[in-house]
Structure formats: structure tokens, C-alpha cells
mmJSON file of the N, C-alpha and C atoms, coordinates in Angstrom:
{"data_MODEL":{"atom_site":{
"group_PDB":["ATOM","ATOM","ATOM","ATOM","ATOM","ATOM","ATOM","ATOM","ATOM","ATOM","ATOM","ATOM","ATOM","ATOM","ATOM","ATOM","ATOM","ATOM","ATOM","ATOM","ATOM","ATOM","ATOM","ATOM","ATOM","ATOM","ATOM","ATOM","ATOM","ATOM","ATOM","ATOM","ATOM","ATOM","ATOM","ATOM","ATOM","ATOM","ATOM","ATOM","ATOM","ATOM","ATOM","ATOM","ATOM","ATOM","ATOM","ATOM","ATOM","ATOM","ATOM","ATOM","ATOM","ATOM","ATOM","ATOM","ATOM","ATOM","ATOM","ATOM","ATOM","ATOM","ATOM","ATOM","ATOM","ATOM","ATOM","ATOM","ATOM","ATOM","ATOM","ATOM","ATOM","ATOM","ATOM","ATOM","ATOM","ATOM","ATOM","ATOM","ATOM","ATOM","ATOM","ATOM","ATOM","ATOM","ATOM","ATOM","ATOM","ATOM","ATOM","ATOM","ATOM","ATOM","ATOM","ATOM","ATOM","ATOM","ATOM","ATOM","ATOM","ATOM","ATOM","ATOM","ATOM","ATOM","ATOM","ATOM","ATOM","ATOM","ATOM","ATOM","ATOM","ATOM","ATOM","ATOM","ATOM","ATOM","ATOM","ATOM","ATOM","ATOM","ATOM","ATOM","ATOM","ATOM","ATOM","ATOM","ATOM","ATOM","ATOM","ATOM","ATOM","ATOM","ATOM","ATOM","ATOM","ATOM","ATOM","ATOM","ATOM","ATOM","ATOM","ATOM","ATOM","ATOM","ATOM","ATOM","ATOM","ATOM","ATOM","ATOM","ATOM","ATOM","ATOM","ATOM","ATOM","ATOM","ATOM","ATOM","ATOM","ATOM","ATOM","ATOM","ATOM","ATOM","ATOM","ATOM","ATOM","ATOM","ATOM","ATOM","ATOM","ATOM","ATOM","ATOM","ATOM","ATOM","ATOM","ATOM","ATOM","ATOM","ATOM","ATOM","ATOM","ATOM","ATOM","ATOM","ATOM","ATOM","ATOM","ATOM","ATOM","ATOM","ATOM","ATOM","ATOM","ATOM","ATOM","ATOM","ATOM","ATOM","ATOM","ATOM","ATOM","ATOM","ATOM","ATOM","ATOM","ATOM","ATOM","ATOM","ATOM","ATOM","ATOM","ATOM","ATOM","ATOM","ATOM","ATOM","ATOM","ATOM","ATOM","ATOM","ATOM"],
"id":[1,2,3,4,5,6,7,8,9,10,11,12,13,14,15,16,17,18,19,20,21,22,23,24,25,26,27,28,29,30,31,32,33,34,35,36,37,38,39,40,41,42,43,44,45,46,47,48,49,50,51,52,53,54,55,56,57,58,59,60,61,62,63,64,65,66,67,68,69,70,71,72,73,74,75,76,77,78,79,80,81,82,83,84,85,86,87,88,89,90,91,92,93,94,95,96,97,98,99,100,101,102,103,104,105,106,107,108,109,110,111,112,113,114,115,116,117,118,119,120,121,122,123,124,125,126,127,128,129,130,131,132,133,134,135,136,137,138,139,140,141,142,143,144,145,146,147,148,149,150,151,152,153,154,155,156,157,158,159,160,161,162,163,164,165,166,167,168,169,170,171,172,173,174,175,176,177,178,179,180,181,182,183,184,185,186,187,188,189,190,191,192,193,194,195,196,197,198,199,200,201,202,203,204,205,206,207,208,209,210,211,212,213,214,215,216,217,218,219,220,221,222,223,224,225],
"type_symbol":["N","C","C","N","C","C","N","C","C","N","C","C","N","C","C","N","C","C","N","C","C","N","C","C","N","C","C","N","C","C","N","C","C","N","C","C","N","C","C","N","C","C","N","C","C","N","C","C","N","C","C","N","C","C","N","C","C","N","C","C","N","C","C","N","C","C","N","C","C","N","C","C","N","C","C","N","C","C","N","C","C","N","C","C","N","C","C","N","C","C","N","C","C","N","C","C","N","C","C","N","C","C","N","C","C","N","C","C","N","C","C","N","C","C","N","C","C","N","C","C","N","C","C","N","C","C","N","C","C","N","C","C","N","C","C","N","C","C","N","C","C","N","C","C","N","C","C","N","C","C","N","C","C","N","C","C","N","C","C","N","C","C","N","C","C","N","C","C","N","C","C","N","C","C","N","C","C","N","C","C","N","C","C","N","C","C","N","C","C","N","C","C","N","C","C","N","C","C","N","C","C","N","C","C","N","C","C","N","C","C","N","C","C","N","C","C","N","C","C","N","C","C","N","C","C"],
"label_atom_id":["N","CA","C","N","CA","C","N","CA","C","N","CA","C","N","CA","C","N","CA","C","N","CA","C","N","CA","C","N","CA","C","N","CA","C","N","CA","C","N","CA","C","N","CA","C","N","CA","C","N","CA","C","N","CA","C","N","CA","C","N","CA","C","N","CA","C","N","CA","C","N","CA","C","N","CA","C","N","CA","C","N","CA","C","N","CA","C","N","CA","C","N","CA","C","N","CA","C","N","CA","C","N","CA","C","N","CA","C","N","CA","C","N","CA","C","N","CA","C","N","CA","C","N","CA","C","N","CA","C","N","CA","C","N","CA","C","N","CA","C","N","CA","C","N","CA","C","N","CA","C","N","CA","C","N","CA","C","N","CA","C","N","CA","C","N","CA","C","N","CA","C","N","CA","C","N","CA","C","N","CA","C","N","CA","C","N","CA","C","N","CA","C","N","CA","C","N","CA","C","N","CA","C","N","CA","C","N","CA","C","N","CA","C","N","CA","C","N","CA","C","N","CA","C","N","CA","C","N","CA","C","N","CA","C","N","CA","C","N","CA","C","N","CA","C","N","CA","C","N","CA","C","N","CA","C","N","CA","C","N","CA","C"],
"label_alt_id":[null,null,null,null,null,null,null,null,null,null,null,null,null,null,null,null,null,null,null,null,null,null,null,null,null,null,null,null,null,null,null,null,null,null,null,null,null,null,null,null,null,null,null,null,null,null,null,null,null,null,null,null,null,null,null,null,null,null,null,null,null,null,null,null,null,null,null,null,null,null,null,null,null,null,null,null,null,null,null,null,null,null,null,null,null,null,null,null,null,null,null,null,null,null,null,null,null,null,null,null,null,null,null,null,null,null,null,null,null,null,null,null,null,null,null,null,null,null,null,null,null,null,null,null,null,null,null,null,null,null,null,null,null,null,null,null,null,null,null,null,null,null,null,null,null,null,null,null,null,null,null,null,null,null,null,null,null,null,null,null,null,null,null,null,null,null,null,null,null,null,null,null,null,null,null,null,null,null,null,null,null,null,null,null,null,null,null,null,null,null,null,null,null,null,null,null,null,null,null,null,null,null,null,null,null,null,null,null,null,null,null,null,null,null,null,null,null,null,null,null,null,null,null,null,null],
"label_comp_id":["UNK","UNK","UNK","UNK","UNK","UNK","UNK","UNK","UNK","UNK","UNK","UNK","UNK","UNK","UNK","UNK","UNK","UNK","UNK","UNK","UNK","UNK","UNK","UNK","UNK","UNK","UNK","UNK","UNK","UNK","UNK","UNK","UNK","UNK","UNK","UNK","UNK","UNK","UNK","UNK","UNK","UNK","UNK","UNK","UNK","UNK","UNK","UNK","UNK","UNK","UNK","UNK","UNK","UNK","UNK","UNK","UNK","UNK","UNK","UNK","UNK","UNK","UNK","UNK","UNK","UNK","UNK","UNK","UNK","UNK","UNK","UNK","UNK","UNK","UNK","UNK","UNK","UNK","UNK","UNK","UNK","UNK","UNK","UNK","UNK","UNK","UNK","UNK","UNK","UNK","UNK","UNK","UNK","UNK","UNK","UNK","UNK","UNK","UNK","UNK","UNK","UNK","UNK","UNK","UNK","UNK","UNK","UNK","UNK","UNK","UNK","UNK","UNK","UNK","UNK","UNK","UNK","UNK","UNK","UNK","UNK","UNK","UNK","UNK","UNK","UNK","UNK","UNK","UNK","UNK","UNK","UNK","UNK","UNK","UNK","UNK","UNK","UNK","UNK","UNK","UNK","UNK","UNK","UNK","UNK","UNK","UNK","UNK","UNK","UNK","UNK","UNK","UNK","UNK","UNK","UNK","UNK","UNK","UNK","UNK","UNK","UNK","UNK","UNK","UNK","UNK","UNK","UNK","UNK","UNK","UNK","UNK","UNK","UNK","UNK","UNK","UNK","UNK","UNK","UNK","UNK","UNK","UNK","UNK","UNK","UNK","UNK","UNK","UNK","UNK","UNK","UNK","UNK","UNK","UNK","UNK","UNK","UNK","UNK","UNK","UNK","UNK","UNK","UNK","UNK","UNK","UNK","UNK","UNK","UNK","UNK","UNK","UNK","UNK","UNK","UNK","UNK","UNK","UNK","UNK","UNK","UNK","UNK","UNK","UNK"],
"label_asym_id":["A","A","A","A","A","A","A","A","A","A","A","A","A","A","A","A","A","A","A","A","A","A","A","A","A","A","A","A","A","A","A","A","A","A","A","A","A","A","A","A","A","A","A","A","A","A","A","A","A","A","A","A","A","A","A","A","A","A","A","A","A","A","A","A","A","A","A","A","A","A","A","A","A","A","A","A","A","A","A","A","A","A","A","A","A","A","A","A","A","A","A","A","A","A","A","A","A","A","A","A","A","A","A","A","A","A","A","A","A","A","A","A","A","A","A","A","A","A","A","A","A","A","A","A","A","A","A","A","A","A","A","A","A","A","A","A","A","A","A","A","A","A","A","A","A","A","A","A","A","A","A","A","A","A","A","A","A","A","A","A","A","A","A","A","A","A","A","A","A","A","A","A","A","A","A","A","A","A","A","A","A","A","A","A","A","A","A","A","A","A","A","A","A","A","A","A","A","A","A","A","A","A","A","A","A","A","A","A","A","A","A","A","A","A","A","A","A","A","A","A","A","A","A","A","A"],
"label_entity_id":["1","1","1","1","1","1","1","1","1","1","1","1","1","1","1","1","1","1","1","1","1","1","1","1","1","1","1","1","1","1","1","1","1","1","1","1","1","1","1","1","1","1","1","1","1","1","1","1","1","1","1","1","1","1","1","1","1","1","1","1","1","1","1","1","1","1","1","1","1","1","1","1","1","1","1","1","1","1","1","1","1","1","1","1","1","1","1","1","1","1","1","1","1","1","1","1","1","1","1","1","1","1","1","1","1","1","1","1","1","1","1","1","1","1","1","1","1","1","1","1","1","1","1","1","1","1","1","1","1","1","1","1","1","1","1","1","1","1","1","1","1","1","1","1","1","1","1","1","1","1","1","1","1","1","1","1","1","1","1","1","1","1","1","1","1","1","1","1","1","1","1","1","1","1","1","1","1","1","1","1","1","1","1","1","1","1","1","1","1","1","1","1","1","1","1","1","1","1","1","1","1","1","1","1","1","1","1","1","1","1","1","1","1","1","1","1","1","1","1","1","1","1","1","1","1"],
"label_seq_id":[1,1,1,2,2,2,3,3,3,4,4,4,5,5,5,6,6,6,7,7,7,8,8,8,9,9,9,10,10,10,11,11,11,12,12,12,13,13,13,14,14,14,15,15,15,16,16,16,17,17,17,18,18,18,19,19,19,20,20,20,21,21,21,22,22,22,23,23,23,24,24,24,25,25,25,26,26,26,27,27,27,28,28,28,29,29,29,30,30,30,31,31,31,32,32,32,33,33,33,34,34,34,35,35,35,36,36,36,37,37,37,38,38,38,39,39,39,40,40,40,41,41,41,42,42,42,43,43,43,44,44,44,45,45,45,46,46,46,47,47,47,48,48,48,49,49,49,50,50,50,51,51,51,52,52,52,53,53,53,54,54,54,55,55,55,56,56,56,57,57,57,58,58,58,59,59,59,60,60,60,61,61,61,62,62,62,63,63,63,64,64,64,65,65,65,66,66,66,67,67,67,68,68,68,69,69,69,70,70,70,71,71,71,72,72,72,73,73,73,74,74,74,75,75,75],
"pdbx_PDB_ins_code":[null,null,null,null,null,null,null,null,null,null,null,null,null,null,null,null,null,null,null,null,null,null,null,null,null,null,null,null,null,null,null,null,null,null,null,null,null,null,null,null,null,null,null,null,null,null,null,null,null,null,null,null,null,null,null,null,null,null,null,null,null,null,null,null,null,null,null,null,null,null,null,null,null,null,null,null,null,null,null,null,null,null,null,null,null,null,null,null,null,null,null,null,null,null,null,null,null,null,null,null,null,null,null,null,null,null,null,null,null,null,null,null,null,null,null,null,null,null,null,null,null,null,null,null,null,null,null,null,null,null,null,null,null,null,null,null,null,null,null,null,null,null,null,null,null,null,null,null,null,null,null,null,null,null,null,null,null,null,null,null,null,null,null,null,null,null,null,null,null,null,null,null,null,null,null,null,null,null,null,null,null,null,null,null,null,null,null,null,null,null,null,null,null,null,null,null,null,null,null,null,null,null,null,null,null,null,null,null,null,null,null,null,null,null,null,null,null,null,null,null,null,null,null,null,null],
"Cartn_x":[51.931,50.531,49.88,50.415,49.573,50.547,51.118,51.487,50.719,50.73,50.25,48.385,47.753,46.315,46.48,47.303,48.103,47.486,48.609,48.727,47.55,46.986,45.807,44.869,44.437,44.103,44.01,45.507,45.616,45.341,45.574,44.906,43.941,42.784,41.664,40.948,41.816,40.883,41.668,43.164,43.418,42.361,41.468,40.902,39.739,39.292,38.205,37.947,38.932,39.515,39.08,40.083,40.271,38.866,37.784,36.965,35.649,35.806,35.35,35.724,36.847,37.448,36.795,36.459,36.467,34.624,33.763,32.77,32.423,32.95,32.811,33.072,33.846,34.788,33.536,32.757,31.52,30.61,30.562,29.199,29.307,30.437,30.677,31.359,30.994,31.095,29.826,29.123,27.694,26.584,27.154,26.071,26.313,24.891,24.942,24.935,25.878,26.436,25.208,25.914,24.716,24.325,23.2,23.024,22.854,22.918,23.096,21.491,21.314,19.932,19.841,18.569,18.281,16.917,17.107,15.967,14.527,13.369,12.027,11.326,10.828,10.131,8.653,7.575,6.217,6.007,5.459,5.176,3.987,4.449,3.325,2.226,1.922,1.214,0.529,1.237,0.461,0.293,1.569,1.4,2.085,3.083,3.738,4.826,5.211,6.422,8.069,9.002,10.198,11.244,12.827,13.974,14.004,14.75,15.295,15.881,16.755,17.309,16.792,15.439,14.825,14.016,14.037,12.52,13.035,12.22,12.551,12.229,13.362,13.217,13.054,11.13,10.818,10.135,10.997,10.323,10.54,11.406,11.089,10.013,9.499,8.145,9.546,8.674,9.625,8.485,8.787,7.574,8.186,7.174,7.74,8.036,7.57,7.672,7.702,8.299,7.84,6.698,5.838,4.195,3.868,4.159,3.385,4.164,5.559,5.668,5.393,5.16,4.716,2.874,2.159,0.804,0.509,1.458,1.522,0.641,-0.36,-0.894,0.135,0.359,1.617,0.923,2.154,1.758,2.097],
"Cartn_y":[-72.075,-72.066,-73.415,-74.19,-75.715,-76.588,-76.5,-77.426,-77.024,-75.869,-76.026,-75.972,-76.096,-76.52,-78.335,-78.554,-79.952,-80.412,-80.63,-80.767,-80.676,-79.546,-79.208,-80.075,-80.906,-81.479,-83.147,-83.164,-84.635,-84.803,-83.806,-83.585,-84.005,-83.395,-83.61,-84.824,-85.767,-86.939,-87.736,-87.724,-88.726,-88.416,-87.391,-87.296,-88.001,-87.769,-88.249,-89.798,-90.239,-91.693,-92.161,-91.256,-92.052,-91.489,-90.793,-90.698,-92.296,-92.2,-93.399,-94.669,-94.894,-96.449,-96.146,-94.985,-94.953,-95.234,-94.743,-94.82,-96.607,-96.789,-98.548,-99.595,-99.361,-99.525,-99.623,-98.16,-98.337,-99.19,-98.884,-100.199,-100.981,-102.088,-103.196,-103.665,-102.813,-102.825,-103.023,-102.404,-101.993,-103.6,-104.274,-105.324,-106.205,-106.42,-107.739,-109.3,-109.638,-110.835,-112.258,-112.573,-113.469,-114.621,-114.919,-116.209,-117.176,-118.603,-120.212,-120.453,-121.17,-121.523,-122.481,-122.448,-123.746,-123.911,-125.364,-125.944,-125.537,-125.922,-125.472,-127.0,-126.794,-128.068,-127.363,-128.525,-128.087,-128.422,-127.681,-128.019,-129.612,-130.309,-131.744,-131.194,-130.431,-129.658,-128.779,-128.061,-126.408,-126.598,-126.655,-126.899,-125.54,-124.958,-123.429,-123.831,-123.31,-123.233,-123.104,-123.188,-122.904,-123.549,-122.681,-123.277,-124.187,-125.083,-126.391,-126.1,-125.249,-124.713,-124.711,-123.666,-123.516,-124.019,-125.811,-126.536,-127.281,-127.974,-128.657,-130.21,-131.789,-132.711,-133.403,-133.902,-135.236,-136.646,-137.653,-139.029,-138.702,-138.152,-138.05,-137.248,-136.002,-135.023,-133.297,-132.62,-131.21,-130.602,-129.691,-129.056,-126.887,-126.449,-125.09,-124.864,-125.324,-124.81,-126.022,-125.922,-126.803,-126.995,-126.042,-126.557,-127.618,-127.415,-128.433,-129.609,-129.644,-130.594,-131.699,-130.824,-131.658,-132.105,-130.911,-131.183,-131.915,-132.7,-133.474,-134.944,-135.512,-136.697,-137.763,-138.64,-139.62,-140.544,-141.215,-142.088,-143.177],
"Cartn_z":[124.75,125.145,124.858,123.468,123.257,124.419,124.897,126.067,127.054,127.49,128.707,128.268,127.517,126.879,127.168,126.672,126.861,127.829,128.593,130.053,131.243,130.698,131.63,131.001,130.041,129.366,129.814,129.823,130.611,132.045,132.488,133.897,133.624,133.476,133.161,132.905,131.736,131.927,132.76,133.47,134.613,135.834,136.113,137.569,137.072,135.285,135.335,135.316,134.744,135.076,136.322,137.208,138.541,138.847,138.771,139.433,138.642,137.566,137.253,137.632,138.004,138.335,140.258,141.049,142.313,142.294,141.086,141.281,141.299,140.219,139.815,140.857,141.923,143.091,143.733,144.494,144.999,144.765,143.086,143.041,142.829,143.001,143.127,144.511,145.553,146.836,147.268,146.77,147.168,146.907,146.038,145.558,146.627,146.468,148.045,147.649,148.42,148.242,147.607,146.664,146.472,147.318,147.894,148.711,148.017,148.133,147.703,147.727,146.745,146.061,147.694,148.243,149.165,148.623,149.155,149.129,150.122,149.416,149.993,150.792,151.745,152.347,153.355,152.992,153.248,155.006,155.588,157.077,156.807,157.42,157.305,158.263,159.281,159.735,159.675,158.654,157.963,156.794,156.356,155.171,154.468,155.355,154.56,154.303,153.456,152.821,153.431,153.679,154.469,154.336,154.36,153.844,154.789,154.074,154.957,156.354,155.987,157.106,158.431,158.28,159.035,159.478,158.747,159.569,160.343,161.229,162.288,161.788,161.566,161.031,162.275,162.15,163.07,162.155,162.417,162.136,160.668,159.709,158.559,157.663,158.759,158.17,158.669,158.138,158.217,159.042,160.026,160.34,160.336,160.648,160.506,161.764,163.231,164.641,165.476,166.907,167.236,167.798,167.769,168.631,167.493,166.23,165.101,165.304,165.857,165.794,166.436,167.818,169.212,169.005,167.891,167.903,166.648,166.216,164.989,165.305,164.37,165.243,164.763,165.659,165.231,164.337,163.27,162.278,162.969],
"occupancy":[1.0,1.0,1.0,1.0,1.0,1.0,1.0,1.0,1.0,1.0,1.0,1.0,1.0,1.0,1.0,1.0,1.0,1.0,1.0,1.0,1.0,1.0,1.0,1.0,1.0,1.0,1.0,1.0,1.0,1.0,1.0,1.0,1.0,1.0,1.0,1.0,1.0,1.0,1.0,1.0,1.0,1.0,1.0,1.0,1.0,1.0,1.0,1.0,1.0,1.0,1.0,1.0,1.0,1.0,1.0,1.0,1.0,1.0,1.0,1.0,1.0,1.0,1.0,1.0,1.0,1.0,1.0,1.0,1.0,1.0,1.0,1.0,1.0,1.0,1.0,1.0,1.0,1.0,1.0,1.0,1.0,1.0,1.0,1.0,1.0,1.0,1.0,1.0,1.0,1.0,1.0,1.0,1.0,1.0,1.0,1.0,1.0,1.0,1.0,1.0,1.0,1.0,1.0,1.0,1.0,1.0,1.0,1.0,1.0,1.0,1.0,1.0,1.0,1.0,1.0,1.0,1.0,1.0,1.0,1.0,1.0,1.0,1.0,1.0,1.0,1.0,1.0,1.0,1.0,1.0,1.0,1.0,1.0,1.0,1.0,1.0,1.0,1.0,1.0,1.0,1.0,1.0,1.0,1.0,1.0,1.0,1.0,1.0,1.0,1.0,1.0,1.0,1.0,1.0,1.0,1.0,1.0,1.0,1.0,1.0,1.0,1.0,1.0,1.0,1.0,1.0,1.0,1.0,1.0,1.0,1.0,1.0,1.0,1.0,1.0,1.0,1.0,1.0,1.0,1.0,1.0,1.0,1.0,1.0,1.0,1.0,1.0,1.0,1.0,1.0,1.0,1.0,1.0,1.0,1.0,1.0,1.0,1.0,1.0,1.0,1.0,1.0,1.0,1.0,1.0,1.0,1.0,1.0,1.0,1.0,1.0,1.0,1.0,1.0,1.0,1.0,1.0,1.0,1.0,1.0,1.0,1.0,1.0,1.0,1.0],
"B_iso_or_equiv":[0.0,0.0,0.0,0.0,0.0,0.0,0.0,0.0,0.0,0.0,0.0,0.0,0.0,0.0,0.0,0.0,0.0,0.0,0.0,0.0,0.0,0.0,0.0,0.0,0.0,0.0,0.0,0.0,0.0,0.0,0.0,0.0,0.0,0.0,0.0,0.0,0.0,0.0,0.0,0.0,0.0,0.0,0.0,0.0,0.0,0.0,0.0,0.0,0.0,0.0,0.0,0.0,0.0,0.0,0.0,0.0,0.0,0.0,0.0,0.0,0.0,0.0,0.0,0.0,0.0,0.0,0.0,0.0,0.0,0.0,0.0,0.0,0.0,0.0,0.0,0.0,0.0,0.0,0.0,0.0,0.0,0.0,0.0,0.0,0.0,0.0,0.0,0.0,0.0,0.0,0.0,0.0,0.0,0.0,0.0,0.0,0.0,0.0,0.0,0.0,0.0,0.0,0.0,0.0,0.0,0.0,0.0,0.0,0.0,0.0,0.0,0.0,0.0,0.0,0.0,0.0,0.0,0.0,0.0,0.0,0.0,0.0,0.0,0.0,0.0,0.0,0.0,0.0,0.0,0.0,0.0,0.0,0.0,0.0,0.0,0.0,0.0,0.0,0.0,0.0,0.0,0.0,0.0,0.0,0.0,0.0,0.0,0.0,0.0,0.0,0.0,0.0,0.0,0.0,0.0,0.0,0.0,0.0,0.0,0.0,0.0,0.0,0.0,0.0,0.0,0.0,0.0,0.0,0.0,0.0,0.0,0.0,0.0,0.0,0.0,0.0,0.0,0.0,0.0,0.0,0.0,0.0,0.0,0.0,0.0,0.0,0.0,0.0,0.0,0.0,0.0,0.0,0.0,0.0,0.0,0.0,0.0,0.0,0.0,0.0,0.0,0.0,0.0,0.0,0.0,0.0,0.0,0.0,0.0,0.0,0.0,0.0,0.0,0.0,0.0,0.0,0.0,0.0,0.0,0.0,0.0,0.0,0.0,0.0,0.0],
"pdbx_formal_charge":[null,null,null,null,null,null,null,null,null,null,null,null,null,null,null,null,null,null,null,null,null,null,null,null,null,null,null,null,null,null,null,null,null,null,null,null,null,null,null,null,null,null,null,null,null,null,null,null,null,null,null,null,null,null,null,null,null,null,null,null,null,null,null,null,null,null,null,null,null,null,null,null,null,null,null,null,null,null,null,null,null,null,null,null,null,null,null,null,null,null,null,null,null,null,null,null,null,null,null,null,null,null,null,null,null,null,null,null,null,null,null,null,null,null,null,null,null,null,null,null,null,null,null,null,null,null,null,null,null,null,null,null,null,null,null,null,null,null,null,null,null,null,null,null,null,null,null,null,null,null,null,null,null,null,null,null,null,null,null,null,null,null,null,null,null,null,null,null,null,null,null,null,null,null,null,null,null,null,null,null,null,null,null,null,null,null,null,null,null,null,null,null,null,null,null,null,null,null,null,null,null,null,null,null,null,null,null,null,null,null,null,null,null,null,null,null,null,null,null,null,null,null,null,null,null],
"auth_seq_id":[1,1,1,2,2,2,3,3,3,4,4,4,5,5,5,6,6,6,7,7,7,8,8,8,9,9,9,10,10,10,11,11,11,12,12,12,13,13,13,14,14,14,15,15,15,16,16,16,17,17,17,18,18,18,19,19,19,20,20,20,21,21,21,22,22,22,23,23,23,24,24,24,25,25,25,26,26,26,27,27,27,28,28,28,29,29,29,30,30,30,31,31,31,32,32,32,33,33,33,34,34,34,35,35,35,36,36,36,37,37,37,38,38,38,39,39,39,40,40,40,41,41,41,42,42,42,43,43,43,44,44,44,45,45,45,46,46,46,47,47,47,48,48,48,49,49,49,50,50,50,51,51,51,52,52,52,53,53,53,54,54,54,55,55,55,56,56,56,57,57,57,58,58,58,59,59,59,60,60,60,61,61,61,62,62,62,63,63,63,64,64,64,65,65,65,66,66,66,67,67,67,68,68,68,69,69,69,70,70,70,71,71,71,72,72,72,73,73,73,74,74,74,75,75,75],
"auth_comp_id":["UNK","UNK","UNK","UNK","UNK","UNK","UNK","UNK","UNK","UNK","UNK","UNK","UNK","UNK","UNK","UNK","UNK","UNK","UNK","UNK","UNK","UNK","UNK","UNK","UNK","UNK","UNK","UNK","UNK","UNK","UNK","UNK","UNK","UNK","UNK","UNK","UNK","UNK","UNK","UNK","UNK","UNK","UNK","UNK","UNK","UNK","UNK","UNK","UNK","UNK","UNK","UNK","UNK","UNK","UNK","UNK","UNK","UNK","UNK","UNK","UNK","UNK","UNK","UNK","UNK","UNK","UNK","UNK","UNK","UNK","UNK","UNK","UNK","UNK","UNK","UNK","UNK","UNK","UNK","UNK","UNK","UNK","UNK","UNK","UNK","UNK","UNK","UNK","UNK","UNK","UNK","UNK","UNK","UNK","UNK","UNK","UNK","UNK","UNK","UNK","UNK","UNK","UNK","UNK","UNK","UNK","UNK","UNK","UNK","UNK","UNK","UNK","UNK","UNK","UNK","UNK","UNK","UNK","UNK","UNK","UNK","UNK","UNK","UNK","UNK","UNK","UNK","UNK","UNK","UNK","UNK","UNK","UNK","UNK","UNK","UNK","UNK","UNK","UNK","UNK","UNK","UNK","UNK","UNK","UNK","UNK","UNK","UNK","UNK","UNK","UNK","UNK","UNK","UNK","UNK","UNK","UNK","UNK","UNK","UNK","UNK","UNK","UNK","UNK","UNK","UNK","UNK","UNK","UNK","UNK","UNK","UNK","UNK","UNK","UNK","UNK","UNK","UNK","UNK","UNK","UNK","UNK","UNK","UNK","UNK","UNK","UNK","UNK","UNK","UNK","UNK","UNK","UNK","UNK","UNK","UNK","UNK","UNK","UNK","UNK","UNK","UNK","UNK","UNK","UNK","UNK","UNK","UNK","UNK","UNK","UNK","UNK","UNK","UNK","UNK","UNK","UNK","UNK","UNK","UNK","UNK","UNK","UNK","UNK","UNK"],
"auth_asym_id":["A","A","A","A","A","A","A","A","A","A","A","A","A","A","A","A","A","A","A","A","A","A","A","A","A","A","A","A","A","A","A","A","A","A","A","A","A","A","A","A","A","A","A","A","A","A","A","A","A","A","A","A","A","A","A","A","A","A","A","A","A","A","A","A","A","A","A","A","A","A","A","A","A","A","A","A","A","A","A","A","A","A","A","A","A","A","A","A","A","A","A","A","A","A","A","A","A","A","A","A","A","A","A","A","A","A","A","A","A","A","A","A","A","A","A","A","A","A","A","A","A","A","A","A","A","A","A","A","A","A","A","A","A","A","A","A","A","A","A","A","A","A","A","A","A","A","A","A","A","A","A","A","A","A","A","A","A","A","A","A","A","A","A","A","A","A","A","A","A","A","A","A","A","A","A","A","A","A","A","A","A","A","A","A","A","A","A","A","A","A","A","A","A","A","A","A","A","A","A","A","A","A","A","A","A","A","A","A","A","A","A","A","A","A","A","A","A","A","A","A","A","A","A","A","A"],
"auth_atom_id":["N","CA","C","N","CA","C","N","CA","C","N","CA","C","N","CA","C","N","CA","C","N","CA","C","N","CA","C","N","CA","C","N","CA","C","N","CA","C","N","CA","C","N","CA","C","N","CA","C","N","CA","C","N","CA","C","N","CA","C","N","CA","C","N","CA","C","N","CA","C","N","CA","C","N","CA","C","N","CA","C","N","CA","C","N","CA","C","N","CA","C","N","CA","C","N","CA","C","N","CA","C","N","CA","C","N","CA","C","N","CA","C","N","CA","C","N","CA","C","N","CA","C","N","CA","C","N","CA","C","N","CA","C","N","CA","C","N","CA","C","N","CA","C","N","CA","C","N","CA","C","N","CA","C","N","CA","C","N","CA","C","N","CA","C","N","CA","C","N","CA","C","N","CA","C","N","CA","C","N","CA","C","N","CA","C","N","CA","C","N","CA","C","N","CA","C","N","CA","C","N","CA","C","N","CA","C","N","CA","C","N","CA","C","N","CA","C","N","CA","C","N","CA","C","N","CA","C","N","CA","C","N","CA","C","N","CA","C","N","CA","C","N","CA","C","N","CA","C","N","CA","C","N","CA","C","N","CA","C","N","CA","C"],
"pdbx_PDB_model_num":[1,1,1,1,1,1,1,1,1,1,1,1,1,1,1,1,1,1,1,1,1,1,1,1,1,1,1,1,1,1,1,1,1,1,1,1,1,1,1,1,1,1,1,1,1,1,1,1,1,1,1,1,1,1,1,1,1,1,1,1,1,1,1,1,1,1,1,1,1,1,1,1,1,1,1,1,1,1,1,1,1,1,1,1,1,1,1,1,1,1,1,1,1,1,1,1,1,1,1,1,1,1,1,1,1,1,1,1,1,1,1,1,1,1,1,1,1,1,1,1,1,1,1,1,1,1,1,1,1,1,1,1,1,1,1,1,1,1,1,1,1,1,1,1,1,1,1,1,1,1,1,1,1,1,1,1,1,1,1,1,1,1,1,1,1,1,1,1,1,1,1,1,1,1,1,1,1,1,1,1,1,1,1,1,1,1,1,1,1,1,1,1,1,1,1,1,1,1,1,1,1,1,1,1,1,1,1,1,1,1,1,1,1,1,1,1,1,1,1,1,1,1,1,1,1]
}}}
């Protein structure tokens, strides 16, 4: 009878195991990828805020769109 108490026993914490290593699995599936620090640059036009990425580079000024850039007064 202590074997099979045993046994049913080890059962027991291998599922709970594997159900812990399957949960951990998830939530480290689940985290979203980290993005890369970028840089911030000011519209010479507006004056808002926006990743580099996304501004448009004229004459050495950043702008956020191009209407600002086209309605920019030239230096």
C-alpha cells in the first residue's frame, strides 16, 4: 500500500512540475519584445516631439510632416 501512496505521489508532483515549467513557457512567450531606446527630435515648425525615425530631414531642421516642411520659411 506505501508504494503505491508512493507512486501516486510522484505522479503528482511530475504533472505539477510540468504544469509549472508549461505555465512559465507562456509567460515568457507572452512578454513583448523589447524595442531599442531612439532618439527624440523637435519639429523646427511645431515644435512636437517625434522619433527620429519618423521625421522628415530638410537643410539640417527635422520636421514632423511634410506640409511643415514645405511651409517652413527658408533660412
Amino acid at each position: 500500500m506505501s508504494k503505491l501512496i508512493f507512486f501516486a505521489l510522484l505522479g503528482l508532483a511530475v504533472v505539477l512540475w510540468y504544469k509549472h515549467q508549461a505555465n512559465k513557457r507562456v509567460r515568457d512567450a507572452s512578454k513583448p519584445a523589447d524595442k531599442p531606446v531612439e532618439n527624440m527630435v523637435r519639429c523646427a515648425q511645431c515644435g512636437v516631439n517625434l522619433p527620429r525615425s519618423e521625421a522628415i530631414l530638410s537643410q539640417g531642421k527635422f520636421y514632423c510632416c511634410e506640409a511643415h516642411r514645405q511651409g517652413a520659411p527658408d533660412a
